[in-house]
N, CA, C and O atoms as CSV, one atom per row, in Angstrom:
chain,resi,resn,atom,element,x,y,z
A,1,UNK,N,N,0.831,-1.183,0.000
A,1,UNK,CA,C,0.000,0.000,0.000
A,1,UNK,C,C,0.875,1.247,0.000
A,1,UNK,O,O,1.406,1.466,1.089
A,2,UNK,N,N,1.115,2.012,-0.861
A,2,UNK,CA,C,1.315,3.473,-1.018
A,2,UNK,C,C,-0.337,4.358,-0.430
A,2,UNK,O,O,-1.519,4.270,-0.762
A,3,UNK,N,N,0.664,5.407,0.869
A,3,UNK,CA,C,-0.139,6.456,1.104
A,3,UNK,C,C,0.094,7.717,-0.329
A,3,UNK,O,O,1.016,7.922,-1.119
A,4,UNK,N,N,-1.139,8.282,-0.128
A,4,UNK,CA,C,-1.299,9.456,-1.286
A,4,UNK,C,C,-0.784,10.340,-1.177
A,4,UNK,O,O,-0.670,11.208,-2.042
A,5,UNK,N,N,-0.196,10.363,0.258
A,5,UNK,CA,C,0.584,11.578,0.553
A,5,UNK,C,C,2.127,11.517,-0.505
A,5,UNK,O,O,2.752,12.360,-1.148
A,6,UNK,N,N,2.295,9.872,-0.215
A,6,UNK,CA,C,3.867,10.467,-1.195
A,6,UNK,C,C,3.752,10.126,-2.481
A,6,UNK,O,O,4.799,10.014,-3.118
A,7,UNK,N,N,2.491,9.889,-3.143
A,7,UNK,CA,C,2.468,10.219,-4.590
A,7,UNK,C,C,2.552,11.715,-5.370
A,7,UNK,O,O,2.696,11.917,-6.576
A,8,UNK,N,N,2.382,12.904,-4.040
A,8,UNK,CA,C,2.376,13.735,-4.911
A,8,UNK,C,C,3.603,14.300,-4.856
A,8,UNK,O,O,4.508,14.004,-4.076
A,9,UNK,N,N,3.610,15.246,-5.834
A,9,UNK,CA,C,4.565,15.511,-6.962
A,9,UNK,C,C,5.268,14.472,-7.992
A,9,UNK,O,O,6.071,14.741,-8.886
A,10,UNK,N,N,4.913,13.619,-7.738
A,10,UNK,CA,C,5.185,12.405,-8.883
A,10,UNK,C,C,5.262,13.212,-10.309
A,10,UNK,O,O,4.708,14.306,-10.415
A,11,UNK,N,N,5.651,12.890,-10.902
A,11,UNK,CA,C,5.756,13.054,-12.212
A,11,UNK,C,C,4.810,11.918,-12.905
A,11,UNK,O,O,4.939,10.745,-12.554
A,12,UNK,N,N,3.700,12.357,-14.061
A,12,UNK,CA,C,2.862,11.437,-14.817
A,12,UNK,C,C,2.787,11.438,-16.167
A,12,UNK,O,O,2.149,12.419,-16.550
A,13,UNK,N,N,3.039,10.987,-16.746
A,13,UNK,CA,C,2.976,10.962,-18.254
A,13,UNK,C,C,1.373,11.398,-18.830
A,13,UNK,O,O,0.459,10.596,-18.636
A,14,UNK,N,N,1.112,12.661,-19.518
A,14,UNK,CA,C,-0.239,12.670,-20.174
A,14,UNK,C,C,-0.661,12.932,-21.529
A,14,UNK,O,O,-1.019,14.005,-22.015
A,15,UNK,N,N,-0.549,11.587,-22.164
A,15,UNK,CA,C,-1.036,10.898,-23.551
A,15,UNK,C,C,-1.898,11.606,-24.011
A,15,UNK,O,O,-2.716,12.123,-23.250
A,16,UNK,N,N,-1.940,11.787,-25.172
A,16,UNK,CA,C,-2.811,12.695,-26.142
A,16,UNK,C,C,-3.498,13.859,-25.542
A,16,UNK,O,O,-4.700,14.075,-25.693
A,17,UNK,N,N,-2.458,14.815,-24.657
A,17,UNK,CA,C,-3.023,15.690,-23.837
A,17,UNK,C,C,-1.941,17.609,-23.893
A,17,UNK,O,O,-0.763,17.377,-24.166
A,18,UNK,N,N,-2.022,18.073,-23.834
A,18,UNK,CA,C,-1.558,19.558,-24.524
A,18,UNK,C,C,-0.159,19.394,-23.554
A,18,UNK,O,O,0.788,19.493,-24.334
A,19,UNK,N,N,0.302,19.203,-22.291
A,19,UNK,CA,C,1.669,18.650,-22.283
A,19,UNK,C,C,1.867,17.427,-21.710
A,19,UNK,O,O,1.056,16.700,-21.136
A,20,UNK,N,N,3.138,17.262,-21.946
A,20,UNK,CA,C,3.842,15.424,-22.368
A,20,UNK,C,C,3.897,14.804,-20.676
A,20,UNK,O,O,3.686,13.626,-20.386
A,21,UNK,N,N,4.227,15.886,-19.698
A,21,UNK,CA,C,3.460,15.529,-18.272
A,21,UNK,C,C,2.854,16.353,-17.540
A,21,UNK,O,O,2.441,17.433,-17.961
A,22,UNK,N,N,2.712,15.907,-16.232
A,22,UNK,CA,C,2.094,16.803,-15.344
A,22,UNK,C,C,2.231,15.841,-13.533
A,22,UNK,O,O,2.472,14.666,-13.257
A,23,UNK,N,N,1.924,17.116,-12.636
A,23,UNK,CA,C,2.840,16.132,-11.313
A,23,UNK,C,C,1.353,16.005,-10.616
A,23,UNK,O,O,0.352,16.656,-10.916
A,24,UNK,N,N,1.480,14.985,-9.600
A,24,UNK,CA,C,0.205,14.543,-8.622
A,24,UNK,C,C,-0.005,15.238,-7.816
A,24,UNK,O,O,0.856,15.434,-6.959
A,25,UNK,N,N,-1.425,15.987,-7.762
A,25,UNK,CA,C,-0.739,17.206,-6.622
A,25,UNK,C,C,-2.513,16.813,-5.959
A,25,UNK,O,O,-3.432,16.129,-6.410
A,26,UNK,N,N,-2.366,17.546,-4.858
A,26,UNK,CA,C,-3.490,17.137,-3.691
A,26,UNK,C,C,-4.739,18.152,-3.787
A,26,UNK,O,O,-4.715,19.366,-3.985
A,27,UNK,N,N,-6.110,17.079,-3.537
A,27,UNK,CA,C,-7.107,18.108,-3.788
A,27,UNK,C,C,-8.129,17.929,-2.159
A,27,UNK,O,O,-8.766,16.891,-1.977
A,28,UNK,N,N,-8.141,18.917,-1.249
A,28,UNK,CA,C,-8.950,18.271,-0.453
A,28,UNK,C,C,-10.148,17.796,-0.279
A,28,UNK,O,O,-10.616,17.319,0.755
A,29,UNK,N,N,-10.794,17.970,-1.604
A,29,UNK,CA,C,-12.215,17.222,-1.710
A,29,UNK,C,C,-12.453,15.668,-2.145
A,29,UNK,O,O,-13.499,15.076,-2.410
A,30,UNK,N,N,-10.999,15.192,-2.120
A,30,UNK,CA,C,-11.102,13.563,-2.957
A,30,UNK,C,C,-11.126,13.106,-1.105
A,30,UNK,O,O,-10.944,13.677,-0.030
A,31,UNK,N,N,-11.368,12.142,-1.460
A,31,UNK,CA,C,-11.742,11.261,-0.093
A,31,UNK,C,C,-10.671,9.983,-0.498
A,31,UNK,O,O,-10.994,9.208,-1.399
A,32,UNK,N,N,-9.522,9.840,0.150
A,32,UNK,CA,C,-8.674,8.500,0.201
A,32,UNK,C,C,-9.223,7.411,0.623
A,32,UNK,O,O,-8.796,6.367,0.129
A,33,UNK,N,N,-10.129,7.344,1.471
A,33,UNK,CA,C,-10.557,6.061,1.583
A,33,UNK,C,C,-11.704,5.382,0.962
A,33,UNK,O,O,-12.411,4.507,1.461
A,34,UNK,N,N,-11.786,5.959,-0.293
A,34,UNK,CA,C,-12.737,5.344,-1.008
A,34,UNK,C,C,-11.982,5.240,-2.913
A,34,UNK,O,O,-11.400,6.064,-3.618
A,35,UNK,N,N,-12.182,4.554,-3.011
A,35,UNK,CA,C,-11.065,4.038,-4.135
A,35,UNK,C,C,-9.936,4.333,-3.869
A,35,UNK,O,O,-9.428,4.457,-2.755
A,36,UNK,N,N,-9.383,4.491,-5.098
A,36,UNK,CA,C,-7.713,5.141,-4.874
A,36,UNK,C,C,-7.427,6.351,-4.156
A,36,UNK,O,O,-6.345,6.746,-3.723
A,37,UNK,N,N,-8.583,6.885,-4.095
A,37,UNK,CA,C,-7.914,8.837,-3.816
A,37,UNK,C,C,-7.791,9.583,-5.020
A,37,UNK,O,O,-8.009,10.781,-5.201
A,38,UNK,N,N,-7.299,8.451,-6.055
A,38,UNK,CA,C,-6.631,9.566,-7.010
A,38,UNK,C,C,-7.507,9.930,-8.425
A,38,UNK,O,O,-7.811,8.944,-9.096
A,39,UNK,N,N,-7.803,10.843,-8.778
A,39,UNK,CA,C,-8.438,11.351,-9.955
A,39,UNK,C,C,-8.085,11.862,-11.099
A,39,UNK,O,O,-6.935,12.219,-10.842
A,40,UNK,N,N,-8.246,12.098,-12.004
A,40,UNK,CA,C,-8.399,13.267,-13.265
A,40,UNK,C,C,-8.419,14.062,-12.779
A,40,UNK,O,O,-9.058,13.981,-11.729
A,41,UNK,N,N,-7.699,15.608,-13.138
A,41,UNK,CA,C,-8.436,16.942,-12.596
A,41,UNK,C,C,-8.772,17.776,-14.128
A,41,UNK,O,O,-8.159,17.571,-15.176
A,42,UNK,N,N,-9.669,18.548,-13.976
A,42,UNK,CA,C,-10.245,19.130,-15.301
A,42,UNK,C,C,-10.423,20.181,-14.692
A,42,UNK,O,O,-11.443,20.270,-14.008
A,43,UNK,N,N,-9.468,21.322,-14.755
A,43,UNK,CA,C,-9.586,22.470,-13.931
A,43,UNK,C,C,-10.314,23.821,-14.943
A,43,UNK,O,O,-10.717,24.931,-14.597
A,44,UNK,N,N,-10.258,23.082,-16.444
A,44,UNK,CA,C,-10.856,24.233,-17.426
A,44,UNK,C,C,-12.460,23.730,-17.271
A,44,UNK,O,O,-13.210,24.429,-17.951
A,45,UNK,N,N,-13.019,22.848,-16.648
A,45,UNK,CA,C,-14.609,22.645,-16.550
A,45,UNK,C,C,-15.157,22.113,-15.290
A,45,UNK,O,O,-16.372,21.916,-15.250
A,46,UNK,N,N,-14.396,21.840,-14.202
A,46,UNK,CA,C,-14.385,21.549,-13.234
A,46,UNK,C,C,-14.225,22.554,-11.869
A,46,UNK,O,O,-13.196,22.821,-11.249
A,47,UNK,N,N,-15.376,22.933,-11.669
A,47,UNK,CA,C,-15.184,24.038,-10.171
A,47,UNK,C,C,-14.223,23.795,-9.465
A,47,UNK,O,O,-13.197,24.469,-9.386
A,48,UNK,N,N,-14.533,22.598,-8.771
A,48,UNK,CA,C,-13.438,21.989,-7.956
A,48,UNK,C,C,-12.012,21.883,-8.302
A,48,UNK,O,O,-11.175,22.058,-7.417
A,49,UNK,N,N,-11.662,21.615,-9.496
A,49,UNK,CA,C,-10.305,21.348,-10.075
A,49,UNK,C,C,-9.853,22.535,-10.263
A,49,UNK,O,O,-8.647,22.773,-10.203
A,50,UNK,N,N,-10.905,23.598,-10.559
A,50,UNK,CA,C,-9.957,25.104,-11.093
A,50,UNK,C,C,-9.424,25.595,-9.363
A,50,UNK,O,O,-8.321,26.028,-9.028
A,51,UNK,N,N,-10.231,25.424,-8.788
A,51,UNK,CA,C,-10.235,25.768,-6.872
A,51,UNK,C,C,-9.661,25.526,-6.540
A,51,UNK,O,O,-9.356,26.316,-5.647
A,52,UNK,N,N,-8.821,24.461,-6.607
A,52,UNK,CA,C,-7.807,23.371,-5.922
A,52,UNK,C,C,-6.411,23.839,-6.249
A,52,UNK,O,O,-5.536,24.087,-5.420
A,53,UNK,N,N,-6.273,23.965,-8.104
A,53,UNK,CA,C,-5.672,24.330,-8.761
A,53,UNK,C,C,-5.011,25.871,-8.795
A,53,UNK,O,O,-3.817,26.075,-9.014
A,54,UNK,N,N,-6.004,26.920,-8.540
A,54,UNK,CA,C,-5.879,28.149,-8.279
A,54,UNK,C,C,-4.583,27.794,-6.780
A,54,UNK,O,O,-3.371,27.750,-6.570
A,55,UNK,N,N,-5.642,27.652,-6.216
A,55,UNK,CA,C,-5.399,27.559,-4.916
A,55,UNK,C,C,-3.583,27.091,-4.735
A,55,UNK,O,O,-2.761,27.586,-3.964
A,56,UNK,N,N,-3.459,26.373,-5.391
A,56,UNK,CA,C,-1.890,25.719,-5.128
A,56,UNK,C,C,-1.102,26.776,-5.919
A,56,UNK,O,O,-0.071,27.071,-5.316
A,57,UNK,N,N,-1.277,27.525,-7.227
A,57,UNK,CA,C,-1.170,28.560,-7.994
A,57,UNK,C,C,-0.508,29.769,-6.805
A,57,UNK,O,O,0.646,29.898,-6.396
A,58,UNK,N,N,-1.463,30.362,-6.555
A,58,UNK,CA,C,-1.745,31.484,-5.968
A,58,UNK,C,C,-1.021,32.128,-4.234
A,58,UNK,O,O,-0.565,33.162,-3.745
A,59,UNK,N,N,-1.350,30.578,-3.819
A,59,UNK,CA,C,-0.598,30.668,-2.017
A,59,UNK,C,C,0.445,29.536,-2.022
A,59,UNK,O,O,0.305,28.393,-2.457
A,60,UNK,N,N,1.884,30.292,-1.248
A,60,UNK,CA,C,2.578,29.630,-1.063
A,60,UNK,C,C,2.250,29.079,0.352
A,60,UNK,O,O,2.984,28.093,0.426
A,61,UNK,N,N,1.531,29.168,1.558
A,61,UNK,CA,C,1.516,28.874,2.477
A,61,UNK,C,C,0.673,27.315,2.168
A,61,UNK,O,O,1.170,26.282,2.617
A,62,UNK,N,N,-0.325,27.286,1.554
A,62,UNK,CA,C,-1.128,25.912,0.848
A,62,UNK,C,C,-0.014,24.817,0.167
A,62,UNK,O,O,0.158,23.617,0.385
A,63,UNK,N,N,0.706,25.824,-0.809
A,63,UNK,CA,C,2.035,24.670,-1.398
A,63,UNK,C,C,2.578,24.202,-0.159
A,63,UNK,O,O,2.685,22.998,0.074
A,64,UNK,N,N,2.948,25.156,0.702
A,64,UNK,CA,C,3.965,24.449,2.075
A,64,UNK,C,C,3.317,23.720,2.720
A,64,UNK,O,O,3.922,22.912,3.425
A,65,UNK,N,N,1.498,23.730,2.725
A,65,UNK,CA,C,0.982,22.657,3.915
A,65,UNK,C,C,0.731,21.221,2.639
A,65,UNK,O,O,0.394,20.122,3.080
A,66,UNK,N,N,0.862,21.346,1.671
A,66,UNK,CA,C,0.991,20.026,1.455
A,66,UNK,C,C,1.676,20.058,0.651
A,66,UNK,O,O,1.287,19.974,-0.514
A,67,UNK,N,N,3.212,20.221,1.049
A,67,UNK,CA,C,4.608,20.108,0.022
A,67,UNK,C,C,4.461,20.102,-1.468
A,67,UNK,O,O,4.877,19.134,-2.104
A,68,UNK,N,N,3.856,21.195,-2.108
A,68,UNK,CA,C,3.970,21.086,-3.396
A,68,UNK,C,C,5.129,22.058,-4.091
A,68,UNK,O,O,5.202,22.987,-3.287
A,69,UNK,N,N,5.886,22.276,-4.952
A,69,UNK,CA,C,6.978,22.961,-5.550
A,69,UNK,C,C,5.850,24.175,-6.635
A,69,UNK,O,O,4.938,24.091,-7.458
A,70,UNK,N,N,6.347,24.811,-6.215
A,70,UNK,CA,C,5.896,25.989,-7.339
A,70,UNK,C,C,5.858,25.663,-8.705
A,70,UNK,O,O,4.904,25.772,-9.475
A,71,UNK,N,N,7.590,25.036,-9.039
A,71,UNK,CA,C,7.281,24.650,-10.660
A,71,UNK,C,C,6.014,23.231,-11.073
A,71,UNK,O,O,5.640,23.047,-12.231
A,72,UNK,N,N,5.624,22.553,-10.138
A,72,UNK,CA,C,4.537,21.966,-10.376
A,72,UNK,C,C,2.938,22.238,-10.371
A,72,UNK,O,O,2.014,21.432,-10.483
A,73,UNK,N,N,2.922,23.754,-10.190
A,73,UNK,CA,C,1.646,24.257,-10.732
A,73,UNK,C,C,1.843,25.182,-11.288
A,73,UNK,O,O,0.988,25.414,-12.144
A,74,UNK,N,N,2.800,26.046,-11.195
A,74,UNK,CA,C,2.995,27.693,-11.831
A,74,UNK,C,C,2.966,27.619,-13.489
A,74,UNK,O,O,2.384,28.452,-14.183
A,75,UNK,N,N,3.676,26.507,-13.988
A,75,UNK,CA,C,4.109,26.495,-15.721
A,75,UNK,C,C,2.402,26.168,-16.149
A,75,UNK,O,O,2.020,26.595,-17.239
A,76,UNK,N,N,1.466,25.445,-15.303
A,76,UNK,CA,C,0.391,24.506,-16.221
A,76,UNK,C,C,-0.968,25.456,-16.006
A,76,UNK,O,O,-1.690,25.435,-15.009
A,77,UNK,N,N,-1.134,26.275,-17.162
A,77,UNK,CA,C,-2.181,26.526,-17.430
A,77,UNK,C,C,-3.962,25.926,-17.346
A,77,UNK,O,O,-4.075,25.258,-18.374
A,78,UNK,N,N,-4.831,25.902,-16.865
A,78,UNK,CA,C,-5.550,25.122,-17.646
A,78,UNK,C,C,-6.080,25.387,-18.989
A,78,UNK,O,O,-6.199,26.533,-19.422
A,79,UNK,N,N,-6.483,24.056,-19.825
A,79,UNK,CA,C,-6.778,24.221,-21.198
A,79,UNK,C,C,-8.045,24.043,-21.240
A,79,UNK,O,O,-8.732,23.381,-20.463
A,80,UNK,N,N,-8.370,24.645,-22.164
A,80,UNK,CA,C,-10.006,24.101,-22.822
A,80,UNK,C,C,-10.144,23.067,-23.241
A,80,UNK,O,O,-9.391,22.538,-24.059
A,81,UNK,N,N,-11.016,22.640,-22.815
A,81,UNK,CA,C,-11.095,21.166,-23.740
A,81,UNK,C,C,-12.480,21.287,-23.789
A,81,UNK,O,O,-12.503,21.714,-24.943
A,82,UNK,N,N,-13.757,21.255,-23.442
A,82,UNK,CA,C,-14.718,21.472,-24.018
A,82,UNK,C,C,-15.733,23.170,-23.964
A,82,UNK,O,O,-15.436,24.061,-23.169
A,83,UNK,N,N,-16.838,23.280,-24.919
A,83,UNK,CA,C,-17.413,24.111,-24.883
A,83,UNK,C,C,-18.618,24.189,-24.190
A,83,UNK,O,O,-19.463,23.520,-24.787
A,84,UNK,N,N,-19.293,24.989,-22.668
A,84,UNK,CA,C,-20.127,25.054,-22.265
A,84,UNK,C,C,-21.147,25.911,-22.535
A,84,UNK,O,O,-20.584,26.743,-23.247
A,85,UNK,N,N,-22.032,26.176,-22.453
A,85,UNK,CA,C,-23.272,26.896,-22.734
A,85,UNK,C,C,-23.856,27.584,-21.370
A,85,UNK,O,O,-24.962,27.262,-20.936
A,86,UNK,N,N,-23.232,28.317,-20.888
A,86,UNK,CA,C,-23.144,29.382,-19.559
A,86,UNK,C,C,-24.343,30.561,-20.134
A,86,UNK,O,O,-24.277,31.058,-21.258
A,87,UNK,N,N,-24.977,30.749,-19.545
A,87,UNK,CA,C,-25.735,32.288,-20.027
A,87,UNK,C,C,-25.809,32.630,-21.045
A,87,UNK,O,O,-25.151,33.638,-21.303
A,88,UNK,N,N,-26.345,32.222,-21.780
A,88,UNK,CA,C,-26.482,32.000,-23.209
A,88,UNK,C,C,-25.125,32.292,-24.156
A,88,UNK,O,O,-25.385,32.600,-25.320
A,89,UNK,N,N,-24.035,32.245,-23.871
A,89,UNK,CA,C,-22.989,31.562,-24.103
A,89,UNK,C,C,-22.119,30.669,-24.426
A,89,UNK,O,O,-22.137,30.132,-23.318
A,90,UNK,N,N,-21.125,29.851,-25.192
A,90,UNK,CA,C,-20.554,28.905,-25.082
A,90,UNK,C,C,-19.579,29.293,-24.558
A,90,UNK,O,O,-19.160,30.230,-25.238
A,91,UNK,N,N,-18.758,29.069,-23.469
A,91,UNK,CA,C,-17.237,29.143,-22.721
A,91,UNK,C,C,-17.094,28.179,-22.941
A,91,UNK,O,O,-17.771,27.155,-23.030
A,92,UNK,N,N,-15.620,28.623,-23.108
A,92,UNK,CA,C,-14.696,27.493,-23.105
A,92,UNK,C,C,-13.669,27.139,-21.646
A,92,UNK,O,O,-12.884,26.192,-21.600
A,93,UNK,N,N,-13.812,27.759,-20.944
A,93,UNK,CA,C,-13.375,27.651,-19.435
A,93,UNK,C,C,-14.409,28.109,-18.489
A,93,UNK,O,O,-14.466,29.210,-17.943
A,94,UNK,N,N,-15.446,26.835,-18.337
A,94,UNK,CA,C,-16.575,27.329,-18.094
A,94,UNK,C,C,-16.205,26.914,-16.115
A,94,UNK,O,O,-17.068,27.328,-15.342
A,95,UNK,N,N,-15.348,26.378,-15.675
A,95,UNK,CA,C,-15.263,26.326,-14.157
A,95,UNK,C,C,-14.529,27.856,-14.312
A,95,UNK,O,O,-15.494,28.564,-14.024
A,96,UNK,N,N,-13.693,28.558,-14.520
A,96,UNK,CA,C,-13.314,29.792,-14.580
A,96,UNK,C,C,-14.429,30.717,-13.995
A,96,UNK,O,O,-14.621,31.169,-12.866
A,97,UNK,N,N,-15.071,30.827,-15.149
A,97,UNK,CA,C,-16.524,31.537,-15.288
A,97,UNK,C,C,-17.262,31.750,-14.062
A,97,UNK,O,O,-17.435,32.820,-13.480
A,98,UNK,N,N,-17.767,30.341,-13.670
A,98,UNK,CA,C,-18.588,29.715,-12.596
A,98,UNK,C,C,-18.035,30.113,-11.029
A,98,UNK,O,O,-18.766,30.541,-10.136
A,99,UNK,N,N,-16.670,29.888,-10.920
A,99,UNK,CA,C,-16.046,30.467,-9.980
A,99,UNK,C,C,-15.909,31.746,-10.118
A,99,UNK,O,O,-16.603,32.322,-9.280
A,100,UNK,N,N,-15.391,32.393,-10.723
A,100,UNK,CA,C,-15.732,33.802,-10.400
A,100,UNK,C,C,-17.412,34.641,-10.352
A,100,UNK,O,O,-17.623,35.688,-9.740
A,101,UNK,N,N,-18.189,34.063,-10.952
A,101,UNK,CA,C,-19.461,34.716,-10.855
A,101,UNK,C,C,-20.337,34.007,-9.483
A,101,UNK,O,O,-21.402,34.527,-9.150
A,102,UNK,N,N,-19.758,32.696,-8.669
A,102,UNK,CA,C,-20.244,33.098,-7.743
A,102,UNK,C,C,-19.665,33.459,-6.482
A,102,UNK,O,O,-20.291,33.505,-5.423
A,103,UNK,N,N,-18.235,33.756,-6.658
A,103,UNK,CA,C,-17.617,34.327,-6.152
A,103,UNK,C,C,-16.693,33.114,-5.075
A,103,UNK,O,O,-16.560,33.472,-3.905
A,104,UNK,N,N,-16.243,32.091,-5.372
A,104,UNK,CA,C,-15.659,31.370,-4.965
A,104,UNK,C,C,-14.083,31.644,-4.958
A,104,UNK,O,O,-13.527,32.105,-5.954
A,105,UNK,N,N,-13.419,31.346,-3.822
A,105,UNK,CA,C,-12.286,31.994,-3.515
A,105,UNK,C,C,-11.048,30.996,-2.950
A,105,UNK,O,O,-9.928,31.498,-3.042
A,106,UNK,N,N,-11.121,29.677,-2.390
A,106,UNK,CA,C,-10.651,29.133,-2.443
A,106,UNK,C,C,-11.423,27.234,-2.398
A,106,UNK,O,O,-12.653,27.229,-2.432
A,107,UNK,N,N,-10.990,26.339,-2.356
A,107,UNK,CA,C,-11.577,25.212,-2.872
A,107,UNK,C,C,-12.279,24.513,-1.149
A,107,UNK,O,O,-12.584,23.362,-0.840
A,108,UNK,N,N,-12.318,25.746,-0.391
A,108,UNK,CA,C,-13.121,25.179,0.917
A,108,UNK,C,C,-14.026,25.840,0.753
A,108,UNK,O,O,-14.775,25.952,1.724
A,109,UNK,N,N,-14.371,26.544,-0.452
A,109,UNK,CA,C,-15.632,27.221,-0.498
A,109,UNK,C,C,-16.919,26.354,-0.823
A,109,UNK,O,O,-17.805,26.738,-1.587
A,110,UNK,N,N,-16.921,25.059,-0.109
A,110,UNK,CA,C,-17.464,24.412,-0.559
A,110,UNK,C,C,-19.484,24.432,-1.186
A,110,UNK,O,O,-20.068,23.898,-2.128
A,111,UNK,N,N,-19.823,25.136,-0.305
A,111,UNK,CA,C,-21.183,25.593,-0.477
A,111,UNK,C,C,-21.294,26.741,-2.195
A,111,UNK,O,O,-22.268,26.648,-2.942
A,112,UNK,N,N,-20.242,27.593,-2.447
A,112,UNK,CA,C,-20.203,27.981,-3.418
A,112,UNK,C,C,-20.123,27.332,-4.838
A,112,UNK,O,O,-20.746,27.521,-5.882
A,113,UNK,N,N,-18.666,26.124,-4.305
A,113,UNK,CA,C,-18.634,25.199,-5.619
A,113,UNK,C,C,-19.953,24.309,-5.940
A,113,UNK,O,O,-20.244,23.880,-7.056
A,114,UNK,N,N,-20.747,24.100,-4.662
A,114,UNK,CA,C,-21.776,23.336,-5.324
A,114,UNK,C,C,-22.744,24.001,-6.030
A,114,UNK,O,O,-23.534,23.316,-6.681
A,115,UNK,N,N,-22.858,25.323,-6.035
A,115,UNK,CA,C,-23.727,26.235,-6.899
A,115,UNK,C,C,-22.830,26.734,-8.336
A,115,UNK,O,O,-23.464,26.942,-9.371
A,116,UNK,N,N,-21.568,26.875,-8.312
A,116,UNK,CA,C,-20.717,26.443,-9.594
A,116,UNK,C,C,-20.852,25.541,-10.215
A,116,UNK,O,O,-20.115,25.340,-11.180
């Protein structure tokens, strides 16, 4: 048994995906004791993933509480990958959107992301 704690920053290979990797980094809304822990993150359509993602982005005190390196979130953009239909709209970074219009601020905003 590997804990999830020392998978992250792993380095992962991502196949037919805009770059060639990307590192394991921690989201506090996955629950470890129910499957693996470990997920997909889709931070261009995903509330949660952009939240998490921001979040490790933005504060170094969050990188330091769960050892993440700057160069493992600072270089990775999120990408579009699909088109949503927001307010009579199609976005293409429709967790973006969603988080900022309801004003969600970090990924314990949890009552917000569920209205995102």
């Amino acid at each position: 048994e590997v804990p999830g704690k020392a998978l992250v920053g792993c380095r992962v290979k991502c196949p037919m995906a805009t770059f060639n990797f990307c590192h394991v980094l921690p989201m506090t809304t996955i629950k470890m004791d129910v499957g693996t822990g470990i997920v997909t993150s889709v931070p261009s359509d995903s509330p949660d993933d952009y939240a998490a993602l921001r979040d490790l982005r933005e504060s170094q005190g969050t990188r330091d509480f769960f050892g993440v390196k700057e160069e493992w979130v600072k270089p990775f953009d999120p990408v579009p990958i699909i088109g949503v239909e927001i307010d009579g709209e199609v976005r293409a970074m429709a967790a973006q959107y969603m988080c900022d219009k309801v004003g969600v601020t970090s990924q314990r905003d949890t009552e917000k992301l569920q209205r995102a």
